[in-house]
C-alpha positions in Angstrom: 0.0 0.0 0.0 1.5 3.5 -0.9 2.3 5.3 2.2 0.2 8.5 2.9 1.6 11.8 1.8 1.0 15.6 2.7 0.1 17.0 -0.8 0.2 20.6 0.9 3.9 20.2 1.0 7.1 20.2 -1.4 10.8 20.1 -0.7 13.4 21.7 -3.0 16.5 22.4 -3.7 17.7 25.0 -6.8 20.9 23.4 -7.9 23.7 24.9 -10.5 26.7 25.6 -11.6 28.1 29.3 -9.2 27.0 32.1 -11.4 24.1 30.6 -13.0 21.3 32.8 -11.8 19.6 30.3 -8.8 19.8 32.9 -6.1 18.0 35.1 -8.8 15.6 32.6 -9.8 14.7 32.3 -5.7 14.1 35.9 -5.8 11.7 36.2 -8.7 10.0 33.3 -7.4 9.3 35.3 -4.2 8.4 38.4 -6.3 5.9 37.3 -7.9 4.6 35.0 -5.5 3.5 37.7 -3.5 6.2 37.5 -0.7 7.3 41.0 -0.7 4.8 43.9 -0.7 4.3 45.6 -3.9 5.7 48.6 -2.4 8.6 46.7 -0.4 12.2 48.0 -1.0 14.3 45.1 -1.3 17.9 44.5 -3.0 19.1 42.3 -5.1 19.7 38.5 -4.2 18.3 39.0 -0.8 19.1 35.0 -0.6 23.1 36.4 -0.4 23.0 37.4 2.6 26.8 37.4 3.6 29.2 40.5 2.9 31.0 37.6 1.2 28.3 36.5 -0.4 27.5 39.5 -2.1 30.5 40.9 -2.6 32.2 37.3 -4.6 28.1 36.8 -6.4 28.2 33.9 -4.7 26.6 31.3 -2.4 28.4 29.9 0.6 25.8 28.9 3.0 22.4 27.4 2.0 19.5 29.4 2.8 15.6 28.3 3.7 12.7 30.1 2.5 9.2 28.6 1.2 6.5 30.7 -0.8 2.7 29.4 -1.1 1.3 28.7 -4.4 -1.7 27.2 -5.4 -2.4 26.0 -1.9 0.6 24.2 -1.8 3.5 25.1 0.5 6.4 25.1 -1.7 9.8 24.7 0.6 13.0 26.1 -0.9 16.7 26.0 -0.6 18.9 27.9 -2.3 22.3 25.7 -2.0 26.1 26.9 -2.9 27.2 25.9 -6.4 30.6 25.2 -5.6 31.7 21.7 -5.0 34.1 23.6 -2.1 31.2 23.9 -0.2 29.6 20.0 -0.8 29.3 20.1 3.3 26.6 22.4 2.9 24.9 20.9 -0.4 25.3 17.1 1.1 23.0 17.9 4.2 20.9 20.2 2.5 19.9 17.7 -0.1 19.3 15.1 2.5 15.9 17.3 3.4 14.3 17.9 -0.2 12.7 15.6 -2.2 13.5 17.4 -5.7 15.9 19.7 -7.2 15.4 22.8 -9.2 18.9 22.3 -11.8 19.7 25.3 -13.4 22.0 25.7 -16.6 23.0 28.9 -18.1 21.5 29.0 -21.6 25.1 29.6 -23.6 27.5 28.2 -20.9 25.5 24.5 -20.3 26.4 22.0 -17.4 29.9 23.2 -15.8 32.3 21.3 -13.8 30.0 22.5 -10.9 26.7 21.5 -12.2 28.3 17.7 -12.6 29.0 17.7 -9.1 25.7 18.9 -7.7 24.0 16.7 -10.0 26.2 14.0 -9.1 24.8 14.2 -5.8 20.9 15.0 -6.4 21.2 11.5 -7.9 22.9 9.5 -5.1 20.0 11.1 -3.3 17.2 10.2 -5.6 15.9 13.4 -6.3 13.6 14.5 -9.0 14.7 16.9 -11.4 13.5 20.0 -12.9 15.8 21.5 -15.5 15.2 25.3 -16.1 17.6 27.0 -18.8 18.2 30.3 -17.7 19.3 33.7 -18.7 17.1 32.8 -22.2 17.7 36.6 -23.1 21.7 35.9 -24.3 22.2 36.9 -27.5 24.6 33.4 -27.8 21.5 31.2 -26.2 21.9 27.9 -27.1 18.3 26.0 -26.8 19.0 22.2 -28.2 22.5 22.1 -27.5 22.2 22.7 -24.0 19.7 20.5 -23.1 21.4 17.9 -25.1 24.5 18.7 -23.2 22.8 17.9 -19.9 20.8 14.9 -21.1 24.3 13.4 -21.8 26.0 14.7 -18.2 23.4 12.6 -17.1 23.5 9.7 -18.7 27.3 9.8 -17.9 26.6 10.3 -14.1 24.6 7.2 -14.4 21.1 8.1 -14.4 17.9 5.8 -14.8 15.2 6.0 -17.8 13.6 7.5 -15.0 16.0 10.3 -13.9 15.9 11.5 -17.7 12.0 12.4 -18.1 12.6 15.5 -16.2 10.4 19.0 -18.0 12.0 21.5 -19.0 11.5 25.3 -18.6 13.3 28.3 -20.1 13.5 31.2 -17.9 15.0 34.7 -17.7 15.5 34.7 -14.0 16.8 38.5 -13.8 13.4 39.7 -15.5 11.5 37.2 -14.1 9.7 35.2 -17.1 9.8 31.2 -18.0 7.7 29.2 -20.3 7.6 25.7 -21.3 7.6 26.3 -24.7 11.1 26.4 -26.5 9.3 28.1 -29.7 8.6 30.5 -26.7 11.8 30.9 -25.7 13.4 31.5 -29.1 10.6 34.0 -29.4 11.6 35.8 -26.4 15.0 35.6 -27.2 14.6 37.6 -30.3 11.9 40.0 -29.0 14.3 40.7 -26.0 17.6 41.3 -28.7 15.5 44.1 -30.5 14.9 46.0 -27.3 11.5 44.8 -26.8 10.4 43.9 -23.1 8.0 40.9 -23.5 5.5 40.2 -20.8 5.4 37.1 -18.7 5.6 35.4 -15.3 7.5 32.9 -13.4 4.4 30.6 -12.8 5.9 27.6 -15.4 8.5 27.0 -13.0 6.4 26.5 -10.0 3.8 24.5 -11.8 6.8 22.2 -13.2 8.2 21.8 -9.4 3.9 20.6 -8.2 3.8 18.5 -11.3 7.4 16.6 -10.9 8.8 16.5 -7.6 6.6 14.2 -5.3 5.3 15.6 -1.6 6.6 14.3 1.3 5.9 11.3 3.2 3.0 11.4 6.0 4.1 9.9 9.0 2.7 11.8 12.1 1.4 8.5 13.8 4.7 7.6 14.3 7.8 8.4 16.4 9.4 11.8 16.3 12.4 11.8 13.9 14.2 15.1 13.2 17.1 15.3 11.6 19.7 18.6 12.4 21.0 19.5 8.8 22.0 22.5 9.4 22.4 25.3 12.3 21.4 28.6 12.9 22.4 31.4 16.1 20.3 34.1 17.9 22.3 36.5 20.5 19.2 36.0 22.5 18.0 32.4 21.8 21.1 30.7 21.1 21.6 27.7 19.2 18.7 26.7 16.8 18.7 23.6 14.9 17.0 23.4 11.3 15.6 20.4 9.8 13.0 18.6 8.2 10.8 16.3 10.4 10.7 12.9 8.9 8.2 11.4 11.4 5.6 12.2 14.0 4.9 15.5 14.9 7.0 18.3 17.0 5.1 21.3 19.3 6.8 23.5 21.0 7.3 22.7 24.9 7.2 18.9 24.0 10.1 16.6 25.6 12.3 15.0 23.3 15.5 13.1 22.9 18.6 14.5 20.9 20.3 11.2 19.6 24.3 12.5 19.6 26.4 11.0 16.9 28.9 9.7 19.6 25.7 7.0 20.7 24.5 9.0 23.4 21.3 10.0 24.3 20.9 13.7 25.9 17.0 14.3 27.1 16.2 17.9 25.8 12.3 20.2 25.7 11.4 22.3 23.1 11.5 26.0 24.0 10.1 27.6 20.4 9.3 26.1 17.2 9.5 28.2 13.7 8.4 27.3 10.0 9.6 29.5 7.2 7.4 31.8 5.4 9.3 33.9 2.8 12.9 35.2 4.4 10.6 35.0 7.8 10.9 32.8 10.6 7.2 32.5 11.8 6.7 31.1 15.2 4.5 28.0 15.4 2.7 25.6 17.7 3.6 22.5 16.1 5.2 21.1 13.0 4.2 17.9 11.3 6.1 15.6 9.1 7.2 16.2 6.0 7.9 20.1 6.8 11.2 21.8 7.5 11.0 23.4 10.7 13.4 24.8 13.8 14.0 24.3 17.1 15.4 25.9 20.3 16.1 24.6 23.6 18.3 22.0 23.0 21.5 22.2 24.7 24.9 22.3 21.8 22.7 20.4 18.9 25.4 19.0 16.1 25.1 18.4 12.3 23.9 14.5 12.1 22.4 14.3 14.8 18.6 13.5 15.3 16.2 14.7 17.8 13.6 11.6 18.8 10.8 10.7 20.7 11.5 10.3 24.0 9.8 6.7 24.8 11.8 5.6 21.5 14.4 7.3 20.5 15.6 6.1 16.9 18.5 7.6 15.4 18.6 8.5 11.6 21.1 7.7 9.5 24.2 10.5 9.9 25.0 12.4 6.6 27.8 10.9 5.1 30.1 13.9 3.3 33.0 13.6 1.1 36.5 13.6 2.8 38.6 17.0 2.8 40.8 16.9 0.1 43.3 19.7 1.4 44.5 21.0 4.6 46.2 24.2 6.2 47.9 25.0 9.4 46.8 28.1 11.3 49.6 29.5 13.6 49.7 32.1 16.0 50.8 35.4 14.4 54.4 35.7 15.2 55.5 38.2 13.2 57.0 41.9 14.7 53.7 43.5 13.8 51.7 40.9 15.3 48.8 42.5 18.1 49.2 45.9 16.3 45.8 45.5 14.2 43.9 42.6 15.4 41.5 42.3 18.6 41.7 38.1 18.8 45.6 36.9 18.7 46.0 34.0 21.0 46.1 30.1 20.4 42.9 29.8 23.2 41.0 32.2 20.6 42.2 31.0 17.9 41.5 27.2 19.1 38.0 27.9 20.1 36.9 29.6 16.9 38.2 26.6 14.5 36.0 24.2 16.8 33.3 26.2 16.7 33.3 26.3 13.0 33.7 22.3 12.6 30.7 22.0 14.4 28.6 23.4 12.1 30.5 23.1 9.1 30.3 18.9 8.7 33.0 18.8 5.4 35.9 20.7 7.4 38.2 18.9 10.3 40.4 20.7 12.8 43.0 18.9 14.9 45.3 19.8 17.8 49.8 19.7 16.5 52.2 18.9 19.2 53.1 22.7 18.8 49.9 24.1 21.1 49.7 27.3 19.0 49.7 25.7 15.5 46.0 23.4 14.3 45.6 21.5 11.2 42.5 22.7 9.3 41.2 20.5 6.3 38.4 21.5 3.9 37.2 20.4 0.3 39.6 22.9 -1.1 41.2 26.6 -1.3 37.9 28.2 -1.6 36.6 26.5 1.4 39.3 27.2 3.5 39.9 30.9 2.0 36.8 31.9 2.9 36.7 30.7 6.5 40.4 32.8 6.8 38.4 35.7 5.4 35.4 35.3 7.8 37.9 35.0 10.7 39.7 38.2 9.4 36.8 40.4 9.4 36.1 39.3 12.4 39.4 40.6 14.3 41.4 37.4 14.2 45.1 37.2 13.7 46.7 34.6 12.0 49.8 33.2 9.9 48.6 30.0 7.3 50.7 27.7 5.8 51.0 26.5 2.4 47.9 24.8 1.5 48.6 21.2 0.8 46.6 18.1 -0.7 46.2 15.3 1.4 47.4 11.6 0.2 45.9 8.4 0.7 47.2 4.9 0.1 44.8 2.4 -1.9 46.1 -1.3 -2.9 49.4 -0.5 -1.9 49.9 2.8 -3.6 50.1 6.4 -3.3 46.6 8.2 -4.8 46.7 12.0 -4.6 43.2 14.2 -5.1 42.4 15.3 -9.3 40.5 17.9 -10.2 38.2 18.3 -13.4 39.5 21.6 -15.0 37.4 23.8 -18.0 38.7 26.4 -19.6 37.4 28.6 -22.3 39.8 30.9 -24.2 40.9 32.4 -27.6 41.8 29.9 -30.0 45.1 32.0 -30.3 46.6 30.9 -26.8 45.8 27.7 -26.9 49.7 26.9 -27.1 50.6 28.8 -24.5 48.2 27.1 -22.3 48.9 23.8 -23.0 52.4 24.4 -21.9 51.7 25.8 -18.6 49.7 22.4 -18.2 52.0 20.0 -19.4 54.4 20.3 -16.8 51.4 20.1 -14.1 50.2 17.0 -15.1 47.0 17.8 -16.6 45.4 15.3 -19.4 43.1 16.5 -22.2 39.7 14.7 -21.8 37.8 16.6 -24.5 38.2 19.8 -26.4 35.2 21.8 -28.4 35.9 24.6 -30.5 33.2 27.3 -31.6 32.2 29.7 -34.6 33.3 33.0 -32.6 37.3 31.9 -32.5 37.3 30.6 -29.1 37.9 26.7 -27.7 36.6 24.8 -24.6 38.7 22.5 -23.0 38.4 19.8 -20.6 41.5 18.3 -18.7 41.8 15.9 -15.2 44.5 17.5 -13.8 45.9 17.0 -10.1 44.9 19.6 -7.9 48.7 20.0 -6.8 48.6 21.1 -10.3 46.2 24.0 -10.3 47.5 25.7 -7.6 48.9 28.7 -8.7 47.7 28.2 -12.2 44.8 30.8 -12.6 46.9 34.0 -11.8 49.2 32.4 -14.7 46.1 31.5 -16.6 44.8 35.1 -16.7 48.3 36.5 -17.9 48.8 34.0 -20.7 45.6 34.9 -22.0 45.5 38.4 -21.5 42.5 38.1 -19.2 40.0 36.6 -21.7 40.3 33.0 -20.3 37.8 31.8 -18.2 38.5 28.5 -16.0 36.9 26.4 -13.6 37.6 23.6 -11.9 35.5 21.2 -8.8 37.4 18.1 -7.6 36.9 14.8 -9.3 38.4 11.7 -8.1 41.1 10.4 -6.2 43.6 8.6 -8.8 47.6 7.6 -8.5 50.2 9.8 -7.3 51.3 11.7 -10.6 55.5 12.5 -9.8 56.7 15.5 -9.1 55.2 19.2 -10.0 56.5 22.4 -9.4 54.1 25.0 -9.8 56.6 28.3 -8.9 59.5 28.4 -10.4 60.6 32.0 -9.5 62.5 33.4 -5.8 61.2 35.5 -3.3 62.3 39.0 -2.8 62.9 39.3 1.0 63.2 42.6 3.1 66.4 42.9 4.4 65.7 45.1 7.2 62.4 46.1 9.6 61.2 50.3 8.5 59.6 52.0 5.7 59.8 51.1 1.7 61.0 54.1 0.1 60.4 55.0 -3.3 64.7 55.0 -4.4 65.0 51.5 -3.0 62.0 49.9 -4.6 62.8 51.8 -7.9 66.2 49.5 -7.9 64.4 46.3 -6.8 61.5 46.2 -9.4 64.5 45.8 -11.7 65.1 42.5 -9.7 61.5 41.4 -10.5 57.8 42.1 -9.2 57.2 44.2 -6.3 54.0 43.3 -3.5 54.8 46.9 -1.8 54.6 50.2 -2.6 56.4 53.3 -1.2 55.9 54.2 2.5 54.8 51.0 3.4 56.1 49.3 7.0 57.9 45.8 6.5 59.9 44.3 8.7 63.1 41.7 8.7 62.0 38.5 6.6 58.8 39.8 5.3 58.2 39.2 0.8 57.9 41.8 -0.8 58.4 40.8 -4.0 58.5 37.8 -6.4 62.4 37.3 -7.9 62.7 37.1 -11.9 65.2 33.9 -10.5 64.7 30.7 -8.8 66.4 32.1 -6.1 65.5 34.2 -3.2 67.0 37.6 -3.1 67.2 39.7 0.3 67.4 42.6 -0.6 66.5 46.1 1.1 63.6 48.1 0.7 63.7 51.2 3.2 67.3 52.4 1.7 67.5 56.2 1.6 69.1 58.2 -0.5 72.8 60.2 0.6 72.1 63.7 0.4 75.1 65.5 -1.5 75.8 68.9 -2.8 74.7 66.9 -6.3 71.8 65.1 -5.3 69.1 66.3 -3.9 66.5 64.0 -1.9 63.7 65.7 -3.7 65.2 64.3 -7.0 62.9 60.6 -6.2 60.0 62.6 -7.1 61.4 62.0 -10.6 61.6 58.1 -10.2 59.0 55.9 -11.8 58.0 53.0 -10.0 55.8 50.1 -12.0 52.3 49.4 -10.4 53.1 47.1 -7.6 50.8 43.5 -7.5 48.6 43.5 -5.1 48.2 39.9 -3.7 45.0 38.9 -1.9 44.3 36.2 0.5 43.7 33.7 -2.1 46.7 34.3 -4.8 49.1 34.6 -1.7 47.7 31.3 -0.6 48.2 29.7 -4.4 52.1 31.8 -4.5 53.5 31.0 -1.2 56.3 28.2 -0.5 57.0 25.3 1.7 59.0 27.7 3.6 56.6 30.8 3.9 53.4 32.0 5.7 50.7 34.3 4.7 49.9 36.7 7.7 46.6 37.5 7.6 45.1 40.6 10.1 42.0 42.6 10.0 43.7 45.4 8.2 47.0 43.6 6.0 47.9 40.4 4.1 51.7 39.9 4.2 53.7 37.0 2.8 56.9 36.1 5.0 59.1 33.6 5.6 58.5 30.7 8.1 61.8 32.1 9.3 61.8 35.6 10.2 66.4 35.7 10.7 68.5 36.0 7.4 71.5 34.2 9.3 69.4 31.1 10.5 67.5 31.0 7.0 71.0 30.7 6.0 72.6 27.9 8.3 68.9 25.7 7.7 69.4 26.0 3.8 72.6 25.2 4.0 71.7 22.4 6.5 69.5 20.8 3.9 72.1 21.0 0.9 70.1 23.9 -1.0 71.2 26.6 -3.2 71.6 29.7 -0.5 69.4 33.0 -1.4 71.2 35.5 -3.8 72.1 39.2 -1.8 71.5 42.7 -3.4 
């Protein structure tokens, strides 16, 4: 007998590619659902609602909302489209029973969109395919969905995964249709500055007509599971989920089923649903709905808040291993305290745990050294962005070199791989292919176009893209686009060296001065400019060598009866590169740190004293550092 269901109810997720309009499709669909007054003032991709978010266009943490239509609840979650962030898209996933998969309408399925798809089929999920931005000029109607049909049938769909409908939609001027004739109508109406009419209401009715409501299980035992966490200064801790059984009202005892095997009794202090952006307090939740909770003492990702008299655990989410990992340090540097307001390891230390609790794909660990921790993510976005978090929010700190992290399989060393895309000029195609050669990439597939430009497609180890898109940008004069999401764990590939030039080290602790740095651009590329501080040991500057060069920065000029100090004025100096948190992080050595404060980035050596970076290098048998 098919189990009841609560038709009033659907759970979804909009999937894509980063940069592919969902969080711009979630905001139409509230628009014109009637979720905002007609006269309310809101911004753009109110779903962004991290300074991070908003300033990189991007999604980092998924976000609930639900809109009503046609009687029926609809459920939404907008999840990140980077596979940095699968933490977030593995647990969010787990509480939908559809996806919304959105493909730009001239770029089709990206590395990105393979691995989110990836995973709304290991979860079973229903698909609705919407190809967006339709307006584009370059729209490509049959190729794209062509394009996806065959990403899925590689990822290993069923007959059944594959009878998904399709809408077109401009997401930024909120229209879709079902129709492609529509579509290419719209297109062409759109190109010749016409501003066709329409709604959003073919996606919603796509989303009642494919993905299937949720199960209706209120006679039995509560089962919650916490997929994700939210904080209140006043309430604390709230846990967000979808409740797969029984039924959960506020002041109700329950059971909160800890992933170590305990059992920790807990009582319901307020319940919320979401309505639009809003939290709306409630009495009582039933199943099938995503609801939150407060009053449970330190809830976790995974774990499962039960019914008292029989407390059943669900099944933990089970996310991908990190693929990389970092060391955070204690700043150490002379200028460390001057410009942050947390610098200790107890603050430091306190914050990384914090953040592993409600971040499931990222692992911090205690070194013997009690102010260093090991901090592994799903890459150097994920862990970029938690350095940047921590920055802005007063933290001091000095990172290592990101590294990837190794496993052994059958005897043998397997490193992580990466599936790179990149789409540039037929004209540099040489160029690029020799950058990758040395890194190890392998051409899987290559597609050139009509308007003089080529797509590639390499597996390529991620020790192998580090570095690579600074390089990228300059062999291609800025028109190359690249993206990359990891792919597979496969056999340690040799030895690749991804810099190949020295660092330029300050020689002494003062200010840069515009006579000495006009002398050491000659050397190679400067990271400072005139009257900035650096101290003994800091980089400032990348050596047209392999070798380091100390060399100093803050030299005056001797006043003479010939030379005037006012003469620098006539000095040139070339722009100096400014490196931010994540090209110092791709540039840096084995033997350097990247200092990171609420007001500076600064690359440095591990090693702050010239004589003891001597004796280790000499120690070690290496080539000592050229002096200026």
């Amino acid at each position: 007998m098919a189990p009841n269901v609560n038709e009033k109810i659907r759970n979804v997720a909009v999937i894509a590619h980063v940069d592919h309009g969902k969080t711009t499709l979630v905001d139409a669909l509230l628009r014109q659902t009637g979720t905002f007054r007609a006269n309310q003032v809101v911004g753009e991709r109110v779903m962004d609602s991290g300074t991070l978010e908003r300033e990189r266009g991007i999604t980092i943490l998924a976000k609930n909302t639900s809109i009503s239509y046609n009687g029926v609840k609809i459920n939404i979650v907008d999840t990140p489209g980077h596979a940095d962030f699968g933490g977030e898209v593995e647990r969010i996933l787990s509480m939908v029973d559809g996806a919304l998969l959105l493909v730009d309408a001239c770029d089709g399925p990206m590395p990105q969109t393979r691995f989110v798809v990836q995973k709304a089929l290991e979860h079973k999920l229903k698909l609705v395919l919407a190809i967006n931005k339709i307006d584009r000029p370059d729209a490509r109607f049959d190729e794209v969905y062509n394009e996806v049909f065959d990403l899925l049938v590689n990822l290993g769909a069923t007959d059944e995964d594959v009878e998904f409908p399709v809408v077109y939609t401009d997401a930024r001027n909120g229209y879709a249709t079902a129709s492609v004739e529509e579509a290419r109508l719209y297109n062409r109406q759109r190109n010749k500055g016409g501003s066709p009419k329409g709604g959003i209401a073919p996606v919603l009715d796509a989303i009642l007509s494919q993905v299937p409501p949720p199960a209706a299980r209120t006679e039995e035992p509560l089962q919650m599971m916490v997929s994700t966490l939210s904080h209140d200064d006043y309430i604390g801790r709230i846990a967000i989920g979808r409740v797969e059984a029984g039924v959960l009202r506020r002041g109700m005892q329950v059971t909160l089923c800890r992933l170590d095997g305990s059992f920790l009794p807990a009582q319901i202090s307020r319940l919320w649903v979401f309505q639009g952006l809003k939290r709306i307090e409630v009495e009582q939740v039933e199943s099938g709905d995503i609801a939150a909770v407060s009053g449970i003492e330190d809830p976790n990702i995974g774990e499962t808040i039960a019914d008292p008299e029989n407390p059943v655990p669900l099944k933990p989410i089970k996310v991908e291993e990190p693929t990389m990992v970092v060391t955070f340090k204690v700043n150490d540097s002379p200028f460390a305290g001057r410009e942050g307001q947390y610098v200790t390891s107890r603050h430091l230390r306190e914050r990384l745990y914090r953040e592993a609790q409600k971040d499931v794909s990222l692992k911090v660990e205690d070194t013997k050294d009690p102010d260093s921790f090991r901090v592994s993510g799903r890459g150097e976005l994920h862990l970029s962005i938690l350095i940047e978090t921590m920055r802005r929010e007063g933290y001091e700190m000095a990172i290592s070199k990101p590294e990837v992290i190794f496993k052994a399989a059958g005897g043998k060393k397997q490193e992580p791989f990466e599936y790179l895309s990149i789409d540039i000029p037929e004209e540099y195609m040489g160029r690029v292919m020799e950058e990758l050669g040395p890194r190890r990439a392998e051409m899987l597939d290559m597609h050139p176009d009509t308007s003089g430009r080529v797509r590639m497609f390499f597996s390529i180890p991620t020790r192998g893209i580090m570095g690579f898109r600074p390089i990228f940008l300059t062999l291609t004069k800025g028109l190359g686009i690249m993206h990359h999401v990891f792919d597979h764990y496969g056999d340690y590939s040799g030895e690749i060296v991804t810099r190949r030039q020295g660092a330029m080290i300050s020689w002494e602790t003062g200010t840069t001065t515009t006579y000495a740095l006009h002398n050491a651009q000659e050397r190679g590329v400067l990271f400072v400019g005139p009257g900035q501080e650096v101290y003994a040991g800091q980089v400032v500057g990348e050596n047209s060598r392999p070798r380091d060069l100390d060399i100093n920065v803050c030299k005056k000029k001797h006043l003479t009866n010939m030379r005037a100090s006012t003469s620098d004025e006539t000095l040139r100096l070339v722009p100096y590169r400014v490196m931010g948190l994540e090209d110092a992080l791709q540039w840096i050595n084995d033997d350097e740190l990247v200092e990171v404060t609420p007001k500076a980035i600064r690359i440095r050596k591990s090693i702050l004293d010239r004589q003891e970076r001597y004796r280790n290098k000499k120690d070690r048998g290496e080539e000592l550092p050229e002096e200026e």
